[in-house]
C-alpha positions as CSV (number, residue, x, y, z in Angstrom):
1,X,0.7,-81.5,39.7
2,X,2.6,-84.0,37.1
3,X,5.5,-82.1,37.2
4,X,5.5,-81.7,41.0
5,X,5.4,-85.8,41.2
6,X,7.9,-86.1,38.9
7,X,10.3,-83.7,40.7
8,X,9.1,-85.6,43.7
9,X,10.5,-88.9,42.3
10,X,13.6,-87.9,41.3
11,X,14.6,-87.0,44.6
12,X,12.8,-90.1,45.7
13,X,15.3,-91.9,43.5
14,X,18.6,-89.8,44.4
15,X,17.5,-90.1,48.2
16,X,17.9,-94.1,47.9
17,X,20.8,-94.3,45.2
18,X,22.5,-91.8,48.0
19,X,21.6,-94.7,51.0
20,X,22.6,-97.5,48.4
21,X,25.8,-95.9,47.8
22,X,26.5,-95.0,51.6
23,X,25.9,-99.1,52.0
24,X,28.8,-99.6,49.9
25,X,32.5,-100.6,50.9
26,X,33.3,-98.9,48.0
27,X,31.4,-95.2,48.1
28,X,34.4,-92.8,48.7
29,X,32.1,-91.1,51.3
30,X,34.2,-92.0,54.3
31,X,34.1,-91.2,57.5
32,X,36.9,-93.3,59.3
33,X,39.9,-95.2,58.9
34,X,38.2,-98.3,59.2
35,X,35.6,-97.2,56.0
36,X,38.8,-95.1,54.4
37,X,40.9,-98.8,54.2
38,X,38.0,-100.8,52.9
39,X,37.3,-97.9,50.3
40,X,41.2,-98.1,49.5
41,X,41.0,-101.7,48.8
42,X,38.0,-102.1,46.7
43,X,39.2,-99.2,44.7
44,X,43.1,-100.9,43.6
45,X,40.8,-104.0,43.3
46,X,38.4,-102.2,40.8
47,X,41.5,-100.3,39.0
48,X,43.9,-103.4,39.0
49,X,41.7,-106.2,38.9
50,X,44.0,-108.2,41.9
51,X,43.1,-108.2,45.1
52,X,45.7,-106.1,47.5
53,X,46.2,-105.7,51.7
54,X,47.3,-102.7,53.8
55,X,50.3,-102.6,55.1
56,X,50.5,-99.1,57.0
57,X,47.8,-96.7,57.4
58,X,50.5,-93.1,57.6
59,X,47.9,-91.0,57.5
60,X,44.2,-90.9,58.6
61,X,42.9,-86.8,58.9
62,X,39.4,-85.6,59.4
63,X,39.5,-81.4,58.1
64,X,37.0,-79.5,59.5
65,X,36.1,-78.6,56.2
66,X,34.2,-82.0,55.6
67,X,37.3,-83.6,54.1
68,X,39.0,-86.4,55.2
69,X,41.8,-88.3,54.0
70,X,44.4,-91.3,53.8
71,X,47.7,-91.9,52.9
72,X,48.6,-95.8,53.3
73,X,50.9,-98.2,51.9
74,X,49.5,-101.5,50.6
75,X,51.0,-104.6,49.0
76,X,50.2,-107.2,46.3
77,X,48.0,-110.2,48.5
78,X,49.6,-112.5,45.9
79,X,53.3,-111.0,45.7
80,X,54.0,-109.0,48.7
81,X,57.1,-107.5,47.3
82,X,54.8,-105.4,45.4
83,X,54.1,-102.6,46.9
84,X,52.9,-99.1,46.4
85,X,51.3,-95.6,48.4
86,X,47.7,-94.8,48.0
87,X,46.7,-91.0,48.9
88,X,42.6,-90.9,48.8
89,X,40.3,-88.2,49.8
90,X,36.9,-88.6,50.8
91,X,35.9,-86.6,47.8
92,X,36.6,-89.3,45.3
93,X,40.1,-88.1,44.7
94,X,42.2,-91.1,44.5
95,X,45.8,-91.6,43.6
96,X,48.4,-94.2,43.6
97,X,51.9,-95.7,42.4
98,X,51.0,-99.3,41.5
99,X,51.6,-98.5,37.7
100,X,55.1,-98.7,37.5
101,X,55.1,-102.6,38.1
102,X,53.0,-102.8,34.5
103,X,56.3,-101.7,32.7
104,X,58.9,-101.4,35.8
105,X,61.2,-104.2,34.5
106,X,61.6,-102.6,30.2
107,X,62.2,-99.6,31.6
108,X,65.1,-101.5,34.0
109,X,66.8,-103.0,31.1
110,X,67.1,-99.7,29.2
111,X,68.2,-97.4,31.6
112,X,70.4,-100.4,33.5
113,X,73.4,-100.0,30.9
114,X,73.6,-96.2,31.4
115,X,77.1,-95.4,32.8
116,X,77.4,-98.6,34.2
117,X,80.5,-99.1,31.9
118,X,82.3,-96.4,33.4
119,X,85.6,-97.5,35.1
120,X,85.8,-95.5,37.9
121,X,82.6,-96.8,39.1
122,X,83.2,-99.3,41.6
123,X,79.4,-100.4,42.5
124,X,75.7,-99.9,40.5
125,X,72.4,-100.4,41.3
126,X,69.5,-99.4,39.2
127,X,65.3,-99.1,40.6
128,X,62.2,-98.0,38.8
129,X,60.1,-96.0,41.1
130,X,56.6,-95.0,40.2
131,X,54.6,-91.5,40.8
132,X,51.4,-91.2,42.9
133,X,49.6,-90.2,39.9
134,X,45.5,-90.4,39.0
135,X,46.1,-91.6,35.7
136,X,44.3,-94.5,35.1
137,X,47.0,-96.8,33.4
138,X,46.1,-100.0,33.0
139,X,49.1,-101.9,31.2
140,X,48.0,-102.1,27.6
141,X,49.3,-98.7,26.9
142,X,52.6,-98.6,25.1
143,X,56.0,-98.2,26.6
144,X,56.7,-94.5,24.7
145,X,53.1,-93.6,26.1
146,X,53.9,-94.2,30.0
147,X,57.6,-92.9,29.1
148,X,56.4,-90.1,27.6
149,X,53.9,-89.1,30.4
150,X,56.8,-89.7,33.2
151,X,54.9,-90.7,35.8
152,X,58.4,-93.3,37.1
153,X,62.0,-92.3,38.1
154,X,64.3,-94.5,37.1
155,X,67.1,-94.3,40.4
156,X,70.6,-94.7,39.2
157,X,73.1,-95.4,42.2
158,X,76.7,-95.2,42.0
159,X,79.8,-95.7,44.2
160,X,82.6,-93.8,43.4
161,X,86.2,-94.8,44.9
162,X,86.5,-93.4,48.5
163,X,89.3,-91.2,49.1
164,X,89.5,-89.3,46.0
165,X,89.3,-85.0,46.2
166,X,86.2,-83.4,45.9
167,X,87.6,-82.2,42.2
168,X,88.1,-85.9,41.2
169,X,85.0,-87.0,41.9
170,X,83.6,-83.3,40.2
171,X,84.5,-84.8,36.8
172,X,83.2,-87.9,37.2
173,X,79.7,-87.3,38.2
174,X,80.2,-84.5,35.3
175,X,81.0,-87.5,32.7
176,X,78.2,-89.4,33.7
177,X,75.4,-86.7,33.9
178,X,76.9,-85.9,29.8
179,X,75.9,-89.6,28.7
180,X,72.4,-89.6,31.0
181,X,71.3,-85.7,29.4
182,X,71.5,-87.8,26.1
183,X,68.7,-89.6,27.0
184,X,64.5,-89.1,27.2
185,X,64.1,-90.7,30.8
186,X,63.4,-89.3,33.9
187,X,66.0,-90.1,36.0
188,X,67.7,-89.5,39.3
189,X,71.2,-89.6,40.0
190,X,73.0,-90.8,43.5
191,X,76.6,-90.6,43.8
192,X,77.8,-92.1,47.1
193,X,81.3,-93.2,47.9
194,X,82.4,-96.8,48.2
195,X,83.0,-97.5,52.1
196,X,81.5,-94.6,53.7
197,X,78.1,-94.9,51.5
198,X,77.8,-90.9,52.3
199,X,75.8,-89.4,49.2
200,X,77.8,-86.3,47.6
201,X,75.6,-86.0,45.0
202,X,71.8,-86.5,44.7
203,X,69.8,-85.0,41.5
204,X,67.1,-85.4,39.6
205,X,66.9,-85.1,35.5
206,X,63.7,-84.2,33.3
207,X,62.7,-86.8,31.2
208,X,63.2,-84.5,27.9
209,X,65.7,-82.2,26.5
210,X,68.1,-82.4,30.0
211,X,69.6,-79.3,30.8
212,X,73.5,-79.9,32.2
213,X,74.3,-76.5,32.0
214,X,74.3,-75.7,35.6
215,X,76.5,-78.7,37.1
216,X,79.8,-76.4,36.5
217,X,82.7,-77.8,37.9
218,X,82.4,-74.3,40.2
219,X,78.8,-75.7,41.3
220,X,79.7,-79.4,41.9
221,X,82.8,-78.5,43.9
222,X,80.5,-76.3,45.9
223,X,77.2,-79.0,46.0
224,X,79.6,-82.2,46.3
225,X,80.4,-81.1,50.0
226,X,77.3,-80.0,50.9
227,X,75.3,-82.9,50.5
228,X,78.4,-85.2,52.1
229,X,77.6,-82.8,55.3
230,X,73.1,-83.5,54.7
231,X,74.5,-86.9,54.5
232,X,76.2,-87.4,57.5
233,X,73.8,-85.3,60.0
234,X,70.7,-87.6,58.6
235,X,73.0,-90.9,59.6
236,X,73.9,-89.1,62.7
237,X,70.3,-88.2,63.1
238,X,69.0,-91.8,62.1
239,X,71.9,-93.2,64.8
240,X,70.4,-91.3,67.5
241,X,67.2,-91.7,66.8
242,X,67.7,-95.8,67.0
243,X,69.5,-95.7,70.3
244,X,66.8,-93.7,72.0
245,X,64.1,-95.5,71.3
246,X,66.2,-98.3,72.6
């Protein structure tokens, strides 16, 4: 009899800790995008101890399964250039990209001097992009830790003079992938020309021990004019798209 009342109060207890919980902005239990956004919120709160506002709900799906799920872009309330995606699942499963602005400007000014030097680089612009990760960084980790885990890309942009054969500008994305490989960051490189702004070149490099070995001057003179033609239908497409929705 004692131990049937003492099972009976531990359901008892879960029973009300359950309706407690489903009371809460924060359970992950939702069941709309109303409840999903309010989850979202009090979750970056809890995890970045600043207050945050959505931007764009992308995503709101209901599985039959039982799962449903979010992707949404929210900003910094205080600084709204600081954004970031959230993907969250009604399970509990929650991850995001607000990370990278803990150490997004160290990694800037190490990465910012890579090939910038070059001379036949006529333009450069560097940006520190963060994973959707679950890891729960919370700034006080060192630089080599988060560099070593490689949750960021660090975006390298460069315009090469327009005009110039496909072979020309072979060799210099060639030189330039040689000094990035020498490094242990996870980077992506975009090669555009100057005046045109069409990519030719669009990769992205491992964070350790960079293998180079397959950008020939056989497979660049075959990739370069490939991803000029990606380039140009997604303008064309992007053009099109703009004037008929006009």
């Amino acid at each position: 009899m004692r131990y049937i009342k003492l099972i009976l109060g531990v359901l008892t207890g879960v029973f009300f800790l359950g309706i407690l919980n489903g009371c809460n902005h924060d359970s992950a239990d939702f069941h709309s995008s109303e409840e999903a956004q309010k989850y979202v919120l009090a979750k970056l709160k809890d995890k970045y101890k600043e207050k945050f506002v959505i931007t764009e709900v992308m995503t709101y799906k209901e599985e039959k399964i039982g799962l449903n799920w979010m992707i949404a872009e929210v900003s910094s309330k205080e600084d709204s250039s600081k954004t970031a995606r959230v993907y969250a699942r009604n399970t509990g499963y929650f991850k995001d990209d607000y990370h990278v602005y803990y150490y997004r400007d160290e990694i800037k000014k190490r990465v910012e001097p890579l090939c910038k030097e070059k001379d036949y680089i006529q333009k450069y612009e560097t940006e520190i992009e963060g994973h959707t990760t679950t890891t729960e960084w919370t700034g006080k980790e060192t630089l080599k830790k988060y560099l070593d885990k490689a949750e960021y890309t660090a975006i390298l942009r460069i315009y090469l003079q327009e005009n110039q054969t496909d072979r020309q500008y072979a060799e210099e994305i060639l030189d330039c992938l040689k000094t990035l490989a020498k490094t242990d960051y996870n980077i992506r490189l975009i090669v555009k020309t100057e005046e045109t702004k069409l990519s030719i070149f669009d990769e992205e490099l491992g964070a350790k021990n960079k293998d180079i070995s397959k950008y020939s001057m056989e497979w660049l003179l075959e990739e370069i004019p490939h991803t000029r033609d990606t380039s140009m239908s997604t303008r064309k497409y992007k053009e099109w798209k703009k004037q008929n929705q006009k």
